[in-house]
C-alpha positions as CSV (number, residue, x, y, z in Angstrom):
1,X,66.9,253.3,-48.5
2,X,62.9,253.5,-48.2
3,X,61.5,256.8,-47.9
4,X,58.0,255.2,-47.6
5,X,59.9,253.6,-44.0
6,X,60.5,257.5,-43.2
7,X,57.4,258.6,-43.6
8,X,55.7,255.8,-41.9
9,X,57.7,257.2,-38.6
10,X,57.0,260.7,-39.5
11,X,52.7,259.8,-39.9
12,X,53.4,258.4,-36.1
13,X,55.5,261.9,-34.7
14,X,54.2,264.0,-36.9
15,X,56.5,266.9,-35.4
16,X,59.9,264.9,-36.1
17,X,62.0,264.2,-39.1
18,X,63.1,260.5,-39.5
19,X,65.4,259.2,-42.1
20,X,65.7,254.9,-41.7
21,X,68.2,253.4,-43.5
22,X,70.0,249.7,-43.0
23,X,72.8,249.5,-40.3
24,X,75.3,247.5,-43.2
25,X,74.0,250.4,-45.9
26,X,75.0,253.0,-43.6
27,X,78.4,251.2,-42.6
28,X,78.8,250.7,-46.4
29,X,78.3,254.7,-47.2
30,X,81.1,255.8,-44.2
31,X,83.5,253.7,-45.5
32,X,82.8,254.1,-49.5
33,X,83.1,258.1,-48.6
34,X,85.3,258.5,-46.1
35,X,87.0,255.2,-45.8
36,X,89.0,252.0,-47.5
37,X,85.9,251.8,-50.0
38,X,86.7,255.6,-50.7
39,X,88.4,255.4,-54.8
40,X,87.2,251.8,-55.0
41,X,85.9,250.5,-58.6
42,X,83.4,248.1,-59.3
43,X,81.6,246.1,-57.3
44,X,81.9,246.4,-53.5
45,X,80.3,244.5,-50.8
46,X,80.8,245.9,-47.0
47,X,80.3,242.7,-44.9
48,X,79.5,243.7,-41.0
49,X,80.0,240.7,-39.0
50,X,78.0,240.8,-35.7
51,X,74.8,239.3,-34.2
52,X,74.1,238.7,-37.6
53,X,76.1,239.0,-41.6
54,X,75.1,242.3,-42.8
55,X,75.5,243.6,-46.5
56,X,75.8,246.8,-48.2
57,X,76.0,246.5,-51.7
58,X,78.0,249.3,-54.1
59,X,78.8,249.8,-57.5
60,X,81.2,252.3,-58.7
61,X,80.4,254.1,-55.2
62,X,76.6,253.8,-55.9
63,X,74.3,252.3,-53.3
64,X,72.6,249.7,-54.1
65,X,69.9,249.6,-50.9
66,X,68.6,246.7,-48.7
67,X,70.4,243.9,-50.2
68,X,70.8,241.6,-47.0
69,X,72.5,238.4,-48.6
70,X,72.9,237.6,-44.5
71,X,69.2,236.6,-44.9
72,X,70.1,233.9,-47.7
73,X,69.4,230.0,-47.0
74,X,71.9,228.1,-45.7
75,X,72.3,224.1,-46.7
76,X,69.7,223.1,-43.9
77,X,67.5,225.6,-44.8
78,X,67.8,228.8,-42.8
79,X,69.6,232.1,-43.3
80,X,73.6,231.8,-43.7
81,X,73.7,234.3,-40.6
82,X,73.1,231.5,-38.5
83,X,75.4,229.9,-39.6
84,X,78.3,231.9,-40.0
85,X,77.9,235.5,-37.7
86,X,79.7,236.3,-34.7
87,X,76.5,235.2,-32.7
88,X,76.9,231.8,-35.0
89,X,80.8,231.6,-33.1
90,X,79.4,232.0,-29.7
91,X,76.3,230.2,-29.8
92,X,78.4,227.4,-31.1
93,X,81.6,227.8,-29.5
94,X,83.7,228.2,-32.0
95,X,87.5,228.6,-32.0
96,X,88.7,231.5,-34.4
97,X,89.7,229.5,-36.9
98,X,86.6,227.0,-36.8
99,X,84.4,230.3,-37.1
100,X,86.8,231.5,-40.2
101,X,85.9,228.7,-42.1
102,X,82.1,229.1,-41.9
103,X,82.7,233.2,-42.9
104,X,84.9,231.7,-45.7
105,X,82.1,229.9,-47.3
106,X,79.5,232.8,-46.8
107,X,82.3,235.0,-48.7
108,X,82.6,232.5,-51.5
109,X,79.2,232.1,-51.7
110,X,79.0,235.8,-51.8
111,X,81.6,235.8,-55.0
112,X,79.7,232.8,-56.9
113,X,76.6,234.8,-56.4
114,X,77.3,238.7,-56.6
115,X,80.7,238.8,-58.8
116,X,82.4,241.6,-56.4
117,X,85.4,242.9,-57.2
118,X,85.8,244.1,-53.5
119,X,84.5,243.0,-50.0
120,X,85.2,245.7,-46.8
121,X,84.8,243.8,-43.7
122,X,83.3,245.8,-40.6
123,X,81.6,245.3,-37.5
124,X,82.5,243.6,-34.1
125,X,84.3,240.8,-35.3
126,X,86.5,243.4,-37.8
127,X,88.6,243.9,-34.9
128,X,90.1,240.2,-34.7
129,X,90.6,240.6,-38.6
130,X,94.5,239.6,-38.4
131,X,93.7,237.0,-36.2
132,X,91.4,234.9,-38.7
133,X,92.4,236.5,-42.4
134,X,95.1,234.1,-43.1
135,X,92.2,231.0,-42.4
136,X,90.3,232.9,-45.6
137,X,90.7,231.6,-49.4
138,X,88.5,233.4,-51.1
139,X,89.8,235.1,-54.2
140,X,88.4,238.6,-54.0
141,X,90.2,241.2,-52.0
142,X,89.4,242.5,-49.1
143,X,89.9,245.4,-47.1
144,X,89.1,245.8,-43.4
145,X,87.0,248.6,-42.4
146,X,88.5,252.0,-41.3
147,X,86.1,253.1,-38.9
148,X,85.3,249.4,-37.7
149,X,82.4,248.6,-35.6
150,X,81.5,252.6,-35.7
151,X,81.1,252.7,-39.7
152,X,77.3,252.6,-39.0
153,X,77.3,255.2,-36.8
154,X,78.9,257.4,-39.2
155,X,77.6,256.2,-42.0
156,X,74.0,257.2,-40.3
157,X,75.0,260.8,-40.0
158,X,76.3,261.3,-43.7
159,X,73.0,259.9,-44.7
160,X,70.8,262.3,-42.3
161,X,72.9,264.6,-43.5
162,X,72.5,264.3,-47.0
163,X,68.6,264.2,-46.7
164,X,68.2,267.3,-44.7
165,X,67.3,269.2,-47.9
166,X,65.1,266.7,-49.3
């Protein structure tokens, strides 16, 4: 995460402490430290699936910050989140299994591109994870968020935590 974005805020309220980080970073560090991702190997990917694809990207438990492979172009030329989020399902009305299909390709796209050797899969749509996991082929595992659609959350207070004695 930026500390250059912290210290912009701080310049602005010059009385308060801030520490930014990215919602699918912070979902990412809660379930690498106190979640499934917690002994995991490798490369990981924590995929939120929500208004948009977010990505938190770690190796061997290390953060690699502010990689948002949501943001990549899809086919017709804009991001992938469009394409394939949970907004993407409800904008276009999507059955379950329709919606699966686009994810599946994100996720495969996501392996030919990144090489993980694990994906966690969090946010909103984590919920419905049996419902749409058997409409899935890609070959990497995957593991469904323990904390869900509150990763972020705590995810955001192990980081603030961690940089109170910076």
């Amino acid at each position: 995460m930026d500390v250059q974005d912290d210290e912009l805020f701080e310049t602005a309220y010059p009385n308060t402490k801030f520490h930014i980080g990215n919602n699918a970073d912070l979902a990412g560090l809660a379930e690498m430290q106190l979640g499934v991702g917690n002994g995991l190997k490798g490369k990981v990917i924590m995929v939120t699936i929500g208004t948009g694809l977010g990505t938190g990207v770690f190796y061997n438990g290390i953060l690699i910050a502010n990689i948002e492979m949501g943001r990549v172009l899809y086919k017709n030329g804009e991001s992938i989140e469009f394409f394939a989020s949970g907004l993407a399902r409800k904008k276009d009305n999507l059955k379950l299994k329709e919606w699966a299909g686009r994810f599946d390709y994100f996720l495969t796209h996501l392996k030919r591109i990144m090489s993980p050797d694990h994906f966690i899969i969090g946010g909103g749509l984590s919920k419905k994870y049996k419902k749409f996991s058997s409409y899935l082929s890609v070959d990497v595992p995957l593991w469904v968020a323990h904390f869900e659609n509150d990763a972020g959350i705590i995810g955001a207070a192990l980081y603030a935590e961690s940089r109170l004695n910076i």
